[in-house]
C-alpha positions as CSV (number, residue, x, y, z in Angstrom):
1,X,14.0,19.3,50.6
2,X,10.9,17.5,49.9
3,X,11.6,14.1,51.5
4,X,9.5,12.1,48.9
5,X,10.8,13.2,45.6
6,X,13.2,9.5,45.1
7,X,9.5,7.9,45.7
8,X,7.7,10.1,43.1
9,X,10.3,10.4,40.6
10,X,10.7,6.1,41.0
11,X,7.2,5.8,40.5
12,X,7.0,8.3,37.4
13,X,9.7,6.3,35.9
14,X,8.0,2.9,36.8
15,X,5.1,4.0,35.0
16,X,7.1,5.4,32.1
17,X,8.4,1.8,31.8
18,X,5.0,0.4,32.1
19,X,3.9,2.3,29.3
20,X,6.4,1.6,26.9
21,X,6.3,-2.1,27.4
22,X,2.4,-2.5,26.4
23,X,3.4,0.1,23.6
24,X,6.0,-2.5,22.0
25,X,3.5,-5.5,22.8
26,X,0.7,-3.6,20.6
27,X,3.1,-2.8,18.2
28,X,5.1,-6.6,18.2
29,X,0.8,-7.8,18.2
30,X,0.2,-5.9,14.7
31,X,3.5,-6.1,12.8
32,X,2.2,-9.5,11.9
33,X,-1.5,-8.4,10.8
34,X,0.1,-5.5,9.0
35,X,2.8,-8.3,6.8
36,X,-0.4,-10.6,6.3
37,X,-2.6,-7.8,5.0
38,X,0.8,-6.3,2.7
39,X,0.9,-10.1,1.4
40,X,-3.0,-9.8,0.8
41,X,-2.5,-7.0,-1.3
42,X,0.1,-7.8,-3.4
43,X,-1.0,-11.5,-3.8
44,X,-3.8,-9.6,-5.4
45,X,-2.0,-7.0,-7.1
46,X,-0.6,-10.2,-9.0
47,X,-3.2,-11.5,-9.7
48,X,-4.9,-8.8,-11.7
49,X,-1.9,-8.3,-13.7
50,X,-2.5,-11.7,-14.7
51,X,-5.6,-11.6,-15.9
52,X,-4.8,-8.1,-17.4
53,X,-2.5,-10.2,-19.6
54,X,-4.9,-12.4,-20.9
55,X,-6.8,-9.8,-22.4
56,X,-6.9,-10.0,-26.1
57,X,-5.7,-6.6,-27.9
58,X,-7.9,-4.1,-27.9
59,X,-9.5,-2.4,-31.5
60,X,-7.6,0.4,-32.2
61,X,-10.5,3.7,-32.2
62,X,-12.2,4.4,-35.4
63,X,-11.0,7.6,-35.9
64,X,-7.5,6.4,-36.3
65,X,-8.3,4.2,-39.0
66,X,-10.1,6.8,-41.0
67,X,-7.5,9.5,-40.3
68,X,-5.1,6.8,-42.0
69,X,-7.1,5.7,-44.6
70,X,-8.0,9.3,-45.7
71,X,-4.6,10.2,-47.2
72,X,-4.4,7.1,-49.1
73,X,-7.8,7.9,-51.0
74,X,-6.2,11.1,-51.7
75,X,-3.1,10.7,-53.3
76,X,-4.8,8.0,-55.7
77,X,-7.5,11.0,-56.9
């Protein structure tokens, strides 16, 4: 038997462990950019509906008020 296997398979699985502990640092490191960039966004989001709510109504198009205007010229005729 291959007397160094324990050795290699102890260093495969220190470096498996290795890697995932700077894997869950970069992903602990952005978790907070990621909730400050959702809060961005929505803080926003907000915003505009605000000011979409201060619009005053719009005209309604002119060719709905001649389409209803037109039947009430012709039933007077």
């Amino acid at each position: 038997m291959y007397p160094y296997m324990n050795e290699d398979v102890a260093f495969e699985r220190l470096k498996d462990l290795q890697r995932e502990a700077e894997n869950s640092r970069l992903i602990a490191n952005s978790l907070p950019r990621l909730g400050s960039v959702i809060r961005n966004l929505a803080a926003r989001a907000w915003w505009l509906g605000g000011l979409a709510m201060q619009r005053p109504p719009r005209p309604r198009p002119i060719e709905f008020r001649e389409a209803r205007e037109k039947p009430a010229s012709s039933d007077a005729a």
